[in-house]
C-alpha positions as CSV (number, residue, x, y, z in Angstrom):
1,X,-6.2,-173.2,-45.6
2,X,-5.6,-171.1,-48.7
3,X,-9.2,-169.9,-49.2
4,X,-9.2,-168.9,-45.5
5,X,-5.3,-166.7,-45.7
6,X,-7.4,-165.3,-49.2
7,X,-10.4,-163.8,-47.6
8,X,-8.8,-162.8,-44.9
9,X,-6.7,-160.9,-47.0
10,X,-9.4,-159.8,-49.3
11,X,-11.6,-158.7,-46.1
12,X,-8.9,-156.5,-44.9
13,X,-8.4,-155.3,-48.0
14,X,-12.3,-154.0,-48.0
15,X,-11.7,-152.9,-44.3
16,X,-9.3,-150.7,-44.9
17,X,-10.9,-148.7,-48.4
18,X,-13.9,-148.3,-46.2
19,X,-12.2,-147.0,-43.1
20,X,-10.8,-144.3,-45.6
21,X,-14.2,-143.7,-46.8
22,X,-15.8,-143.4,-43.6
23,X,-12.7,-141.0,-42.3
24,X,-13.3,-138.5,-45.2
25,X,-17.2,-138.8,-44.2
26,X,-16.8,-137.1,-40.8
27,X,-14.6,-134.1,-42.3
28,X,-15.9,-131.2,-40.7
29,X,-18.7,-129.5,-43.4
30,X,-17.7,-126.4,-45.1
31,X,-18.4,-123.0,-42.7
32,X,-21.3,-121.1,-44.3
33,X,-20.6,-118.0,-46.5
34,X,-21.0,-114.9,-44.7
35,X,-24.3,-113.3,-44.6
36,X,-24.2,-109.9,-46.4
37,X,-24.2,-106.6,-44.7
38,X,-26.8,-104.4,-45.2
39,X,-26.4,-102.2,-48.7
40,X,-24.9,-98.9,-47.1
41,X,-26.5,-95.9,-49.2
42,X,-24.5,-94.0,-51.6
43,X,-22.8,-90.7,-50.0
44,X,-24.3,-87.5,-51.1
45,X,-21.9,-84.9,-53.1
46,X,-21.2,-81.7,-52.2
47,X,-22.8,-79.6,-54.5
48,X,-19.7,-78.2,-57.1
49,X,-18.7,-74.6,-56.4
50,X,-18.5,-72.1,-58.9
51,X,-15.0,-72.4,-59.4
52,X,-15.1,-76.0,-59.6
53,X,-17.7,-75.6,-62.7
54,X,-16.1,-73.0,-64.4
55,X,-12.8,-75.4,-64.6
56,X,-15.2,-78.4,-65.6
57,X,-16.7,-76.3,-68.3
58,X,-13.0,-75.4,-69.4
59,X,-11.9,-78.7,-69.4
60,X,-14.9,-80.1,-71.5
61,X,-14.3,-77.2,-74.1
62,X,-10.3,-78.3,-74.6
63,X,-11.5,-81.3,-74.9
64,X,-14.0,-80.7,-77.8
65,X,-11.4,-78.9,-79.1
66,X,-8.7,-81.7,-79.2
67,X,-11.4,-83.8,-80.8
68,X,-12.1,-81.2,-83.6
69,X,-8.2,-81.6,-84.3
70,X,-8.0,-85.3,-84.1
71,X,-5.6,-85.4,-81.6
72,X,-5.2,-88.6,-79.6
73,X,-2.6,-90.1,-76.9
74,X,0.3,-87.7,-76.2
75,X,-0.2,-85.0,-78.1
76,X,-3.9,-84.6,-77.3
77,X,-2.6,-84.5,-73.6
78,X,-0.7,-81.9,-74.3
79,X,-2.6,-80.0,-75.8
80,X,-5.3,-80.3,-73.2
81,X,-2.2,-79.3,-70.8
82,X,-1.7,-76.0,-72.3
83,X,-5.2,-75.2,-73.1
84,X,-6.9,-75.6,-69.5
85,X,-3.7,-73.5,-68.1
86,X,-4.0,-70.7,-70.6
């Protein structure tokens, strides 16, 4: 009478870790990434107009010059500040 009480224990024991097993197998797979959309091409700049290269050009040259005095950080912002204005 023991044995019996035992494996009937014992088989419900094994019933039940497998019924958890079996209820994770029939999760619902992971959706699918995403398929990328097609690589959109770059946009195309407006050429720059003459003003807009004359303030690059002025920019570039404070710049050189701020590098010539070994300015960094705030005071070679300032200084950039003054000279592009002037």
């Amino acid at each position: 009478m023991k044995t019996l009480v035992r494996l009937i224990i014992v088989g419900a024991l094994v019933l039940s870790f497998s019924a958890v097993g079996y209820a994770q197998m029939q999760a619902t797979p992971p959706a699918a990434p995403a398929t990328p959309a097609a690589p959109v091409a770059p946009k195309e700049k407006a050429p720059m107009s003459a003003e807009d290269m004359a303030k690059k050009a002025k920019s570039n040259e404070c710049l050189a010059k701020a590098n010539e005095q070994g300015l960094h950080g705030k005071a070679m912002k300032e200084f950039r500040a003054k000279c592009v204005a002037s």
